[in-house]
C-alpha positions in Angstrom: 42.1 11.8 22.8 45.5 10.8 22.4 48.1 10.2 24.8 51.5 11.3 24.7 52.9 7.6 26.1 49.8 5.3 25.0 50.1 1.8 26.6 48.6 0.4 22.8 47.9 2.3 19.7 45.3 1.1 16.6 45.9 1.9 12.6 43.3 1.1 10.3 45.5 -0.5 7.3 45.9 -3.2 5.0 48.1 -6.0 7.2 50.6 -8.4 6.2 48.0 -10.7 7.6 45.5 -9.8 5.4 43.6 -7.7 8.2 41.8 -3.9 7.8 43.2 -3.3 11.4 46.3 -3.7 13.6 46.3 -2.8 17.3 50.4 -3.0 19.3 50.1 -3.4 22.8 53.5 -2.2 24.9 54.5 -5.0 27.3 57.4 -5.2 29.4 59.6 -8.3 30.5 57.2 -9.8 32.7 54.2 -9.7 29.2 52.7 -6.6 31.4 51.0 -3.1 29.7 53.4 -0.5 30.1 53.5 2.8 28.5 55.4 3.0 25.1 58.4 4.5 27.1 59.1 1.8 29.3 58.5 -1.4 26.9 60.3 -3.5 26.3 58.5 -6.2 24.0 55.3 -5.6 21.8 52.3 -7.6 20.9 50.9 -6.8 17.1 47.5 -8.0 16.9 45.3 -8.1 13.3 42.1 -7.6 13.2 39.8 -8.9 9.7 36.6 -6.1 8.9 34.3 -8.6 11.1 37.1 -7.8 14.3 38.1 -11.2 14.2 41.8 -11.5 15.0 43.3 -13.1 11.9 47.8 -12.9 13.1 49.2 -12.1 16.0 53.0 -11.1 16.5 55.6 -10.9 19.3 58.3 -8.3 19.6 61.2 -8.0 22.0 63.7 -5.4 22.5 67.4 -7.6 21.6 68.5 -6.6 25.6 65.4 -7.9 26.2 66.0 -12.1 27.5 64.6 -12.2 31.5 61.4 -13.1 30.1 60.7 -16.8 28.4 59.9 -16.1 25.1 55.7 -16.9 24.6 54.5 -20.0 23.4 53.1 -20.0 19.9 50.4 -22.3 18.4 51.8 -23.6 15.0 49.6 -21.3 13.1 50.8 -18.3 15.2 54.3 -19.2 14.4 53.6 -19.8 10.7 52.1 -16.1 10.7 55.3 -14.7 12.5 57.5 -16.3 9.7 55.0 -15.2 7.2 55.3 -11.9 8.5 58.8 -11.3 9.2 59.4 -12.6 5.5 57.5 -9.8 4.1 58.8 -7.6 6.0 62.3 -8.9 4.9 63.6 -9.7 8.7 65.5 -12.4 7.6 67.4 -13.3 10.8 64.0 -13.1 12.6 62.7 -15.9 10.0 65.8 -17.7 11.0 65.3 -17.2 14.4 61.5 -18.8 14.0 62.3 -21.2 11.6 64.8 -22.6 14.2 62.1 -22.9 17.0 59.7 -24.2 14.5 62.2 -27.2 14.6 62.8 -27.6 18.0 60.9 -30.9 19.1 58.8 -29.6 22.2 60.7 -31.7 24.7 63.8 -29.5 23.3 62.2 -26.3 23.7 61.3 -27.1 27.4 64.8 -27.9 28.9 
């Protein structure tokens, strides 16, 4: 059954993660499932043939700023900038790039 304002939707496909499966879960400011109508950032999760999650990506709407932005692991952030380079998002690279260099103490303040 599908529904006309899904709170997440799955795609069986080959990811830029090297995945089989990718599943986008609708969040608002506060990281919460919302239907697709009212998000306003996105989680991307790939998934390997075993269902293992292999990348994970996160996606805010540009008005979107009350929330702090999530912290990634190094590997997480490696995959975004992976990602985003295939893709050819090239101020989102920069944008990653830059908080890939921002000593942690920086990031905090």
């Amino acid at each position: 059954m599908t529904t006309a304002d899904p709170t997440s939707e799955s795609r069986e496909h080959a990811t830029p993660g090297g995945g089989v499966r990718s599943t986008i879960y609708y969040l608002n400011d506060a990281r919460e499932s919302v239907p697709k109508s009212q998000a306003t950032a996105a989680e991307i999760v790939e998934f390997d043939e075993a269902g293992m999650e292999v990348a994970r990506t996160y996606l805010e709407s540009e008005g979107s700023r009350s929330a702090p932005p999530p912290e990634f692991t190094p590997a997480e952030l490696l995959a975004a900038i992976v990602q985003a380079r295939i893709e050819g998002d090239l101020e989102t690279v920069k944008r990653l790039e830059d908080l890939a260099a921002t000593p942690p103490a920086a990031a905090d303040a």
